[in-house]
C-alpha positions as CSV (number, residue, x, y, z in Angstrom):
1,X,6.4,-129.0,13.5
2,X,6.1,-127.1,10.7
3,X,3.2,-126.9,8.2
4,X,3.9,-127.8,4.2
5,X,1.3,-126.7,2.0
6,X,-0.1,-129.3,-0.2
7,X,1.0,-129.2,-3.7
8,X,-1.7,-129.4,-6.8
9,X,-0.7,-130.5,-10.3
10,X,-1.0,-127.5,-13.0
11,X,-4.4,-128.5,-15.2
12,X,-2.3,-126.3,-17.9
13,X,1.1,-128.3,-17.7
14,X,-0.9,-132.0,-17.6
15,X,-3.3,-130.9,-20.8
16,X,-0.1,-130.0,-22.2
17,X,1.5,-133.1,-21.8
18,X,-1.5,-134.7,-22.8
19,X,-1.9,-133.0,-26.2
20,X,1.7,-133.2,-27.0
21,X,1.6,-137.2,-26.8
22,X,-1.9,-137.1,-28.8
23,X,-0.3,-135.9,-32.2
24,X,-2.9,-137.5,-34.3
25,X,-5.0,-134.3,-34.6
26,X,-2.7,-132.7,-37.6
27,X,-1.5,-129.1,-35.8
28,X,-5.0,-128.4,-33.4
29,X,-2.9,-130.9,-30.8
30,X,0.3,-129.8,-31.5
31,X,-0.9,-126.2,-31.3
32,X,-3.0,-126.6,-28.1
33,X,0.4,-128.5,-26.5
34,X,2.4,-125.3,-27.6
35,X,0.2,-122.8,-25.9
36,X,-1.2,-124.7,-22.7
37,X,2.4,-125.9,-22.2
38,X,3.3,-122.0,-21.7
39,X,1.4,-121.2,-19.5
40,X,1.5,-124.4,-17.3
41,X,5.2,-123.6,-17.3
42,X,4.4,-120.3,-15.4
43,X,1.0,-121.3,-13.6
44,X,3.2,-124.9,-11.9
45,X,6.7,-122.0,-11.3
46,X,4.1,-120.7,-8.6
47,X,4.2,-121.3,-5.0
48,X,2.0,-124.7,-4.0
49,X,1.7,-125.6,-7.7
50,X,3.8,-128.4,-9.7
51,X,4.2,-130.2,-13.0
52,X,6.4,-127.5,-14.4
53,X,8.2,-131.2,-16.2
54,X,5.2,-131.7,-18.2
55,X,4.7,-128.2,-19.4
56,X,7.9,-129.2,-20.6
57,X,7.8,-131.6,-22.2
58,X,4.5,-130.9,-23.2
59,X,6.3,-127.8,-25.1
60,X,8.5,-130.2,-27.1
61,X,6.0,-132.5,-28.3
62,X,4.2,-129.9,-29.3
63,X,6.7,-128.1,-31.3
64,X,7.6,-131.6,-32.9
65,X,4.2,-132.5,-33.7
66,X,3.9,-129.0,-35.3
67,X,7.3,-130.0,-37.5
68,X,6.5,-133.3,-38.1
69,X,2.9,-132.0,-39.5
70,X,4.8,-129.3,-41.6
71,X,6.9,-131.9,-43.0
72,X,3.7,-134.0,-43.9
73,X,1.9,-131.2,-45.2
74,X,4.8,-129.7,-47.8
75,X,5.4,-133.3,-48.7
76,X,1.7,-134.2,-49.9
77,X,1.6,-130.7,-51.1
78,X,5.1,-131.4,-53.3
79,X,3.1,-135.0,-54.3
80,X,-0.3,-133.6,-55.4
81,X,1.5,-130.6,-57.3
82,X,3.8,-133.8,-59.4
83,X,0.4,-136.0,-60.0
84,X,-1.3,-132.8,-60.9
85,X,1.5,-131.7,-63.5
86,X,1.6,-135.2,-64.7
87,X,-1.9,-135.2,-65.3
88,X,-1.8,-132.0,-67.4
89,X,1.1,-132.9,-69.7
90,X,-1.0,-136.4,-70.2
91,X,-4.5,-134.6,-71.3
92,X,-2.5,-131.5,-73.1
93,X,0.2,-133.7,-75.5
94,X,-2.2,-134.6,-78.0
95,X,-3.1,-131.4,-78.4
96,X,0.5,-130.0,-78.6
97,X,1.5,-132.8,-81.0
98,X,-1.9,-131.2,-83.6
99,X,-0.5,-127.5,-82.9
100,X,2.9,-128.6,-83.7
101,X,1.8,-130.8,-86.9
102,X,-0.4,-127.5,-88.1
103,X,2.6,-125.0,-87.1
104,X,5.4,-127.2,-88.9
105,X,3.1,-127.2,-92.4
106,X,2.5,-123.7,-92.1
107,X,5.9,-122.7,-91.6
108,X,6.8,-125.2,-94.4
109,X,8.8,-127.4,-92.3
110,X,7.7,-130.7,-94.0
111,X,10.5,-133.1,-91.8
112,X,9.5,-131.3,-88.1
113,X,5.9,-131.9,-89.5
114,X,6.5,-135.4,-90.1
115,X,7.5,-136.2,-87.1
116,X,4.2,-135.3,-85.3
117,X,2.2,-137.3,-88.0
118,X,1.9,-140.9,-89.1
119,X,-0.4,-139.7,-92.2
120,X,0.0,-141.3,-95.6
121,X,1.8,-139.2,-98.2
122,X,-1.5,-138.3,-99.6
123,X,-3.1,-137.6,-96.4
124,X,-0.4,-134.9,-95.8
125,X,-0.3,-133.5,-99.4
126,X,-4.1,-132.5,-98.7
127,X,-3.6,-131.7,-95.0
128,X,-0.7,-129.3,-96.4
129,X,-2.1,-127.7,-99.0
130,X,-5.3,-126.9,-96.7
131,X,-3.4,-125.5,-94.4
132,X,-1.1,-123.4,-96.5
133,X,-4.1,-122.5,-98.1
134,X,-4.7,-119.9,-94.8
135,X,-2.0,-117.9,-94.8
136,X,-0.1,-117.9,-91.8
137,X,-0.9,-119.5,-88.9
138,X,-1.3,-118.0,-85.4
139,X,-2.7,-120.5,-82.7
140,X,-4.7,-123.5,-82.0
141,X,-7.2,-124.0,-79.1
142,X,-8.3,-127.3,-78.3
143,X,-11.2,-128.2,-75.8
144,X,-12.0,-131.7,-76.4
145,X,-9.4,-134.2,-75.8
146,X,-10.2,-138.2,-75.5
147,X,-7.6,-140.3,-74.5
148,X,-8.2,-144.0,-74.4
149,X,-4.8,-146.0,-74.0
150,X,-2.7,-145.1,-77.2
151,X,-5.2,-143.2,-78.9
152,X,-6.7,-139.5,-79.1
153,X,-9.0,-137.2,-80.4
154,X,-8.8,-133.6,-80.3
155,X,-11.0,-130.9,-81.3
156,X,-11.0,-126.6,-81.5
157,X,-10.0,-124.2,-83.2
158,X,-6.8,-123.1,-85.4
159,X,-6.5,-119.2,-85.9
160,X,-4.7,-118.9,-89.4
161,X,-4.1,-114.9,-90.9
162,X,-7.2,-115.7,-92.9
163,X,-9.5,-117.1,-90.5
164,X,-10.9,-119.6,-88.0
165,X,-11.3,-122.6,-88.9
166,X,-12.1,-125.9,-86.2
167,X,-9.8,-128.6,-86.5
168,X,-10.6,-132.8,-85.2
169,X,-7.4,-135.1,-85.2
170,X,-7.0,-138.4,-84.5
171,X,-4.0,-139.2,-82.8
172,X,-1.7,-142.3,-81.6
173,X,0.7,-142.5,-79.3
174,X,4.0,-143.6,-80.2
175,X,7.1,-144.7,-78.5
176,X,8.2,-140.9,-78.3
177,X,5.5,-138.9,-78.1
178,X,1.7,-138.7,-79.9
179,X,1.8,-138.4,-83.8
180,X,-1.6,-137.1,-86.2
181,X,-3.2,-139.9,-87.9
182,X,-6.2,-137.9,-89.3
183,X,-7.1,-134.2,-89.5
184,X,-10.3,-132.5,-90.5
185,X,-10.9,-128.7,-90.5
186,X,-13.6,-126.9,-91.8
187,X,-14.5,-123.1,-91.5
């Protein structure tokens, strides 16, 4: 008669398995399944000891769950990064549609400034001759935007070769982008 030496199951190579099939835990299961399923690989390869099939598979769902959370995480990162850029261009445009307006004058470009503005003829005469008035200009800054459906507001500051001066538009959006409907600076 001969004498066989119970087996036990590898704790390693079961928690393994275990974590592997638990991928709800984003990477802390997946990672846990990884490592325990190592060494229960080795720890059930021993004499007396078994599960070495769970480490295994263990192994694989963790490296899947790892992938499949990698996958998960770029994608949301790619998502947030598209809503966050949308955002931006949204709260920023009526502000580029002002700097444009103010540029095109300055620069004497009366049809590019016309197509940022929906101000009467006499409304642009005075705008113009305001802002030719400066001397050159050199940048805006706006830090107030208010957006409520199809109109704006903006306020800052427009840095001509003369001076600073602060700057308020009104604005409305059109069909292909915001266009100037009032503009007020002052020194």
């Amino acid at each position: 008669m001969t004498n066989v030496a119970p087996t036990r199951l590898s704790k390693s190579a079961l928690f393994s398995f275990i974590c592997g099939l638990l991928v709800c835990i984003p990477f802390v299961t997946g990672a846990l399944a990884l490592l325990l399923g190592i060494f229960g690989f080795f720890a059930a390869g021993k004499p007396g000891m078994r599960g070495r099939w769970m480490a295994v598979f263990g192994l694989i769902l963790g490296l899947i769950s790892i992938a499949g959370w990698s996958v998960v995480g770029v994608g949301s990162v790619a998502a947030l990064w598209s809503v966050g850029s949308s955002a931006v261009a949204t709260l920023t445009a009526p502000g580029t549609a002002t700097h444009d307006f103010i540029q095109a004058v300055a620069n004497g470009d009366d049809a590019g400034a016309k197509t940022h503005s929906s101000l009467s003829d006499a409304d642009y005469d005075a705008a113009k001759v305001k802002i030719l008035a400066e001397g050159g200009f050199v940048d805006s800054t706006f830090n107030g935007v208010e957006i409520s459906n199809d109109t704006g507001h903006v306020s800052g500051t427009v840095r001509f070769k003369a001076r600073t001066m602060n700057v308020k538009a009104d604005l409305t959006k059109a069909a292909d982008g915001w266009r100037v409907t009032s503009i007020e600076m002052t020194p």
